[in-house]
KOLNU-491141 format. One line per 10 residues: number of its first residue (from 0); their letters; for each residue x, y, z of C-alpha. Coordinates in pm, 1 decimal. Example, Ala and Ser with C-alpha at 12.3 -4.5 7.8 and 13.67 -1.06 7.14 Angstrom:
<recs>
0) as) 1230.0,-450.0,780.0 | 1367.0,-106.0,714.0 $
</recs>
This chain:
<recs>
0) xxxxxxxxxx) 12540.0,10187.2,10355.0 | 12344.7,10056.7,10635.4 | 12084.2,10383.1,10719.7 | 12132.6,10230.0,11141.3 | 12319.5,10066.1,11294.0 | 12283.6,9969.2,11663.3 | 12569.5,9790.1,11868.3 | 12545.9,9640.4,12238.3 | 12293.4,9899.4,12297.8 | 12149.4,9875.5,12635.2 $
10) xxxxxxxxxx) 11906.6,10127.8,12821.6 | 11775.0,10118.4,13182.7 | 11500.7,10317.5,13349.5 | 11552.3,10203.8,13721.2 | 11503.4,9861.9,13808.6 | 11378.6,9775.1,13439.4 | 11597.4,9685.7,13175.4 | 11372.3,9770.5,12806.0 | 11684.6,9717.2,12604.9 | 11928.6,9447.9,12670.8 $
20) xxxxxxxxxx) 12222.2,9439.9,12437.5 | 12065.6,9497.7,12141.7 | 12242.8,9474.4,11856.1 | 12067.6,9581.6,11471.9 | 12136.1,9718.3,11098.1 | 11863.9,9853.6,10909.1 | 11972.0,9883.4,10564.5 | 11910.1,10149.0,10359.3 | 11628.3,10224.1,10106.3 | 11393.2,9971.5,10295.5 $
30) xxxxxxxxxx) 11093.9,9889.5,10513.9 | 11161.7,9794.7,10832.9 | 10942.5,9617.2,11082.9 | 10927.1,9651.9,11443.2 | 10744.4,9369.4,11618.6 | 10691.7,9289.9,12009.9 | 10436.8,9256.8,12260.4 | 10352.1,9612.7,12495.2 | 10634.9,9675.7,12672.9 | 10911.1,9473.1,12488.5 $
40) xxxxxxxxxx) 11089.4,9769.8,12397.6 | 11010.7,9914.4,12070.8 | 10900.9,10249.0,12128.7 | 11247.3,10267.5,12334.1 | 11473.1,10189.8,12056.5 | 11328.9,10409.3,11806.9 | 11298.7,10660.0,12070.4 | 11691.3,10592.9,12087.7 | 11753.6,10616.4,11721.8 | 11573.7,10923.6,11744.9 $
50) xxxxxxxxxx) 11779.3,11090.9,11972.7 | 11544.0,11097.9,12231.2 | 11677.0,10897.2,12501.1 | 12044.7,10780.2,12433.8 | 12175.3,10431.6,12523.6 | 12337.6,10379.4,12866.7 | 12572.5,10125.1,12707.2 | 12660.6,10097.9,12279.6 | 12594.2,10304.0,12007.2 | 12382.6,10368.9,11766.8 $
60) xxxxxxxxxx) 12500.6,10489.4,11420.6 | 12272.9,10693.7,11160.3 | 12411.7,10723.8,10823.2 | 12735.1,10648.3,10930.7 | 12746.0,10950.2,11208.6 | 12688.3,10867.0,11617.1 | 12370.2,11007.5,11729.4 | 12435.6,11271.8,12009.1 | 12334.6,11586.7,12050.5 | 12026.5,11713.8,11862.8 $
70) xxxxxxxxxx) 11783.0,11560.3,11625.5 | 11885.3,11523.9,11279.8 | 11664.7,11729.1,11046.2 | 11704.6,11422.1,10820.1 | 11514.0,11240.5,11046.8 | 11135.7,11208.0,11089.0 | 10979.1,11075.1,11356.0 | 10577.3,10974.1,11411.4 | 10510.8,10881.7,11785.4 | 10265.5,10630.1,11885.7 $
80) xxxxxxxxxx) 10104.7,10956.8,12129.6 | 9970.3,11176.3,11856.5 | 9966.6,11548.4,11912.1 | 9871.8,11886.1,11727.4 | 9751.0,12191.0,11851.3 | 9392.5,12142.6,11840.5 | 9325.1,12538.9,11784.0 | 9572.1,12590.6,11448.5 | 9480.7,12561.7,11091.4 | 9571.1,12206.2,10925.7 $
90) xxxxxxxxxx) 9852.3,12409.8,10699.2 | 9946.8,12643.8,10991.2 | 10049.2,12362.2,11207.8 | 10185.3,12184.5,10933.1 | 10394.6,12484.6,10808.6 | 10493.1,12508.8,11163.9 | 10598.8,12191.1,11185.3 | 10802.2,12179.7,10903.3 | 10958.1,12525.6,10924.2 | 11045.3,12427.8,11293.6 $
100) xxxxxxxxxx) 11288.4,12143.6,11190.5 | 11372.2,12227.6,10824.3 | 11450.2,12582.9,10914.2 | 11269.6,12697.9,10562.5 | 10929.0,12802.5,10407.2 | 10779.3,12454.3,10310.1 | 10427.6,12549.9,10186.0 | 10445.8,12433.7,9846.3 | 10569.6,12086.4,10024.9 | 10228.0,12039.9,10248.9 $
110) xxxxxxxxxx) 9980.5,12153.6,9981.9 | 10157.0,11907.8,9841.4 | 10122.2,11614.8,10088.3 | 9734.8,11776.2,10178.5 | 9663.8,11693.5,9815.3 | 9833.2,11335.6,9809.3 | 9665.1,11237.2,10122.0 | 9333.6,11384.6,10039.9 | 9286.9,11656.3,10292.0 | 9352.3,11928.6,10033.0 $
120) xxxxxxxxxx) 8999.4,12104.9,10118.8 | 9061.6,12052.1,10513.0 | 9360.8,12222.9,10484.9 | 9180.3,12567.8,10657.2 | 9008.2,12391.4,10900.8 | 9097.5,12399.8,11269.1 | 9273.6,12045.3,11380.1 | 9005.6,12019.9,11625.6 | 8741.3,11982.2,11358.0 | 8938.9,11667.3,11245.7 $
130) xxxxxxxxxx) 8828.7,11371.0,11252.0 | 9058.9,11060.1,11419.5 | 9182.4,10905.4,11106.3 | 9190.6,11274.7,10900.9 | 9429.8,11382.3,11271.8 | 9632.7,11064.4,11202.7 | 9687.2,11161.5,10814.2 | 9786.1,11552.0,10942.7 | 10011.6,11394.7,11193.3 | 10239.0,11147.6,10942.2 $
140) xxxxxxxxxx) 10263.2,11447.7,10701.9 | 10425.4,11674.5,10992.1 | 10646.5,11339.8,11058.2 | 10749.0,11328.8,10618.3 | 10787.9,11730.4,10608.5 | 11097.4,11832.4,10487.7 | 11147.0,11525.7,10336.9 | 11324.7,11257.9,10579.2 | 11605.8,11034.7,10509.8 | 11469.2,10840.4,10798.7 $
150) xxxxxxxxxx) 11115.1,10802.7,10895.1 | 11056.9,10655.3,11239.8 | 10665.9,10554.3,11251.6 | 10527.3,10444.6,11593.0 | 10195.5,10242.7,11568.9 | 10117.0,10461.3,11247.7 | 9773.7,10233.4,11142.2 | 9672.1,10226.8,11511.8 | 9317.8,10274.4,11490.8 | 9244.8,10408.5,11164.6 $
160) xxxxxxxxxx) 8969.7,10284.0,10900.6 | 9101.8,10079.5,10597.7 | 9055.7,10376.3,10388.2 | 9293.4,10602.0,10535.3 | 9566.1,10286.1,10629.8 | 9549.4,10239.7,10292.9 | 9635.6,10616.7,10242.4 | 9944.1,10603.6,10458.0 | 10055.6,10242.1,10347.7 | 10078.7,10390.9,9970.9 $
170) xxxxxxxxxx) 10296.5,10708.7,10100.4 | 10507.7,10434.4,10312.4 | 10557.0,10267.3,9991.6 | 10570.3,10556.4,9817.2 | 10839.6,10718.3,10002.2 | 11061.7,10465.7,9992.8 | 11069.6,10401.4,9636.5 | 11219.8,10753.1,9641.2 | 11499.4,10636.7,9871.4 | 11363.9,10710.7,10192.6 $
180) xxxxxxxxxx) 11420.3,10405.2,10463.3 | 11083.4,10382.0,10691.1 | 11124.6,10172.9,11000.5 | 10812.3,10127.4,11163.9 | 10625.2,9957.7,11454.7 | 10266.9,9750.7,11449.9 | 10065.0,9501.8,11606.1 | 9900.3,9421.5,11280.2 | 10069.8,9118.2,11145.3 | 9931.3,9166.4,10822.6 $
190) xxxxxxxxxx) 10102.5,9492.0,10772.1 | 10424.8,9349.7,10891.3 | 10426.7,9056.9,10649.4 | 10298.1,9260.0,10349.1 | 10448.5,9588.8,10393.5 | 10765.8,9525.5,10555.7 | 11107.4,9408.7,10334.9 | 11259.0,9324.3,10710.4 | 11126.3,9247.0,11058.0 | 11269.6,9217.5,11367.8 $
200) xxxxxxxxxx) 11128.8,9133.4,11718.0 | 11235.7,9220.1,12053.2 | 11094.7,9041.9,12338.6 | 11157.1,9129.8,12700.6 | 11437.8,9415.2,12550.2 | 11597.4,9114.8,12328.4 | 11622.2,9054.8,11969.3 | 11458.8,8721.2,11906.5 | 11395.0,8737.9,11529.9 | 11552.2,8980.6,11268.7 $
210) xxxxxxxxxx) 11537.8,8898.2,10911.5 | 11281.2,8862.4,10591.7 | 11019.3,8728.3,10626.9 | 11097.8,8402.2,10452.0 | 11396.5,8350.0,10621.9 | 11237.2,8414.3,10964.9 | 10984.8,8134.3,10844.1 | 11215.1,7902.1,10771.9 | 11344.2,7903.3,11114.4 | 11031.5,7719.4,11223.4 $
220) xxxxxxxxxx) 11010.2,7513.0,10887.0 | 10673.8,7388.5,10704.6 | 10512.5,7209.7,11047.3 | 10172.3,7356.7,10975.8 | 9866.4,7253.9,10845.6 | 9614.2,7423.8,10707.7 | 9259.6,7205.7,10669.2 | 8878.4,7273.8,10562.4 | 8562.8,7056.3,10572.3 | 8228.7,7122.5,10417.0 $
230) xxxxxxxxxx) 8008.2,7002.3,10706.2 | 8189.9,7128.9,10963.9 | 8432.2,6970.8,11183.8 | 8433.5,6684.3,11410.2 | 8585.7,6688.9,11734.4 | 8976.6,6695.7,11630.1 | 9117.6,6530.8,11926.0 | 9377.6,6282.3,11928.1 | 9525.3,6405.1,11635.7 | 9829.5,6198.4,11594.2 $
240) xxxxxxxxxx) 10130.8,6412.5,11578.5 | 9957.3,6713.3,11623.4 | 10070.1,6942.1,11890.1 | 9812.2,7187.9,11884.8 | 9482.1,7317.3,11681.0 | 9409.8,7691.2,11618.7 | 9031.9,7754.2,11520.0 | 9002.9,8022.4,11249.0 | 8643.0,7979.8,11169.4 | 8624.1,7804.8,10861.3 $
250) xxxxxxxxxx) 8986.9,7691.4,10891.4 | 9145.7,7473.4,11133.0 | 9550.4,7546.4,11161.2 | 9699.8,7261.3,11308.6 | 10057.2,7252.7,11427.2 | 10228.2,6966.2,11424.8 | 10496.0,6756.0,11635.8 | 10868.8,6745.3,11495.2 | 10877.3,6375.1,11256.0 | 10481.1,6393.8,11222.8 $
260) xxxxxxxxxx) 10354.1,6220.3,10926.8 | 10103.5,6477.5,10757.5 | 9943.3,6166.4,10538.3 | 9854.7,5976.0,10848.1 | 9677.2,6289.9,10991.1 | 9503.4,6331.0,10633.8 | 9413.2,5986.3,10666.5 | 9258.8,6037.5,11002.5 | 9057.7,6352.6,10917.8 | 8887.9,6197.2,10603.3 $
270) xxxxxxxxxx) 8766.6,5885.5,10827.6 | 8640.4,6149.0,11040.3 | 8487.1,6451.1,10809.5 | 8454.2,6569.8,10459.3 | 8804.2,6718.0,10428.7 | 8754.8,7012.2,10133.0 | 9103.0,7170.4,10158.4 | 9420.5,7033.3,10326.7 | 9771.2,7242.8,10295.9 | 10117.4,7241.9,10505.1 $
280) xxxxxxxxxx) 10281.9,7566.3,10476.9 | 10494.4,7720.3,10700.6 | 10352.1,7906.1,10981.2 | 10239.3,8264.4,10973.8 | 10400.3,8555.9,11143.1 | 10087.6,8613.8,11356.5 | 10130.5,8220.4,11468.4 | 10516.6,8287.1,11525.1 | 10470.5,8595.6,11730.2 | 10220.4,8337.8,12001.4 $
290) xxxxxxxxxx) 10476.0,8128.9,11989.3 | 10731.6,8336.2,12098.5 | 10599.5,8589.9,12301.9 | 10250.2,8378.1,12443.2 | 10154.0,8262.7,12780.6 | 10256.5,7914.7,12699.8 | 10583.1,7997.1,12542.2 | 10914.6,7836.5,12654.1 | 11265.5,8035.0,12694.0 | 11326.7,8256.6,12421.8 $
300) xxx) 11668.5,8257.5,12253.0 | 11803.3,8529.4,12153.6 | 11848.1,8566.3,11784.6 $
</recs>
């Protein structure tokens, strides 16, 4: 079973359209990646699959049962605007939290997560005392508490330290290797090509990708190439076949032309410089995501 399933979805506010037509399956059991400049319409569609706002046109389908009405208590849902009351007790406002949409005592549950997320000895403490990564820990165990079927994460490594995004990346994982399905947004390309199993993009409230990773690559095929010099680099102009040159620091990335010759730019490189390390590989989701949704990019189709 697919855990959602979204079909011809399309919601207005006004004059703006921030989802147009949108049609998606997240399958259970998995990781799911929501990519997309500010704006594209993200937050809106998990929003929607949250029973937040509901769909002007299509529907959207959560374990097999149409989302109307309330929130289902099997769902879990992290917003990108984070917000506890400041004045309660970490395991008050937890236990508040979790009573409110379990309908049950669930202490056991947070001393649980407090422990696994290392804020056991905080757990007395007033929220305010918190500091903006400890907040963000507090704030994804009220989204996992009672246990979700469905957890909807909005931005959930916005801002923290590597220590505690490593903390919530090992509950993501964590949680889904206990059958829970996560779908979450980010900004962080690196998260979405290491954590997620599937990603999909929405630009201007349209799917444009949707897929693995590998699959999504091989849409753009292996037209990148990766080179390093020891002594620097020389100007790199008049490449031949190469469309355009991405400095990384101690990398170049060079993308090149469709029915470009990689040898003859090799060739032209070691006339030029010490070349130390020359790859192709295909091109990176950070590099895909410019090319999509970038000042210079062309029409999009939609996926």
């Amino acid at each position: 079973m697919d855990a959602v399933e979204i079909a011809s979805v399309t919601k207005t506010f006004d004059t703006v359209t921030a989802v147009d037509d949108l049609s998606l399956t997240v399958p259970e059991g998995s990781v799911y990646g929501f990519i997309g400049p500010n704006g594209s319409g993200k937050t809106t569609t998990m929003r929607m699959i949250a029973s937040i706002f509901y769909p002007d046109r299509g529907s959207i389908r959560v374990f097999g049962r149409q989302m109307l009405g309330a929130r289902s208590d099997e769902i879990g849902y992290l917003p990108e605007e984070r917000g506890l009351y400041r004045k309660m007790t970490v395991r008050r406002v937890l236990e508040f939290y979790g009573e409110l949409r379990g309908g049950r005592k669930v202490t056991a549950e947070v001393d649980a997560w407090l422990a696994r997320l290392g804020m056991a000895e905080w757990a007395g403490r007033k929220v305010e005392s918190l500091s903006k990564g400890m907040s963000q820990r507090v704030q994804f165990i009220a989204a996992v508490i009672p246990t979700p079927r469905l957890l909807i994460l909005d931005e959930p490594f916005a801002g923290l330290d590597p220590v505690s995004a490593e903390v919530i990346r090992a509950a993501v994982l964590e949680l889904r290797r206990g059958g829970a399905t996560v779908i979450l947004s980010t900004h962080d390309m690196n998260v979405a090509e290491n954590l997620c199993d599937r990603i999909f993009m929405i630009f201007r409230g349209r799917k444009v990708l949707d897929g693995t990773l590998a699959s999504i690559q091989d849409q753009f095929g292996n037209d990148t190439i990766r080179v390093s010099a020891d002594d620097g680099f020389p100007p790199l102009a008049e490449l031949p076949g190469v469309e355009k040159i991405r400095d990384l620091g101690q990398v170049k990335e060079l993308r090149m032309a469709r029915g470009c010759d990689p040898q003859q730019v090799l060739a032209v490189l070691v006339a030029r410089t010490r070349v130390t390390g020359f790859s192709i590989v295909k091109p990176s989701l950070n590099d895909i995501f410019v090319r999509i949704a970038g000042p210079a990019s062309e029409e999009v189709k939609v996926a």
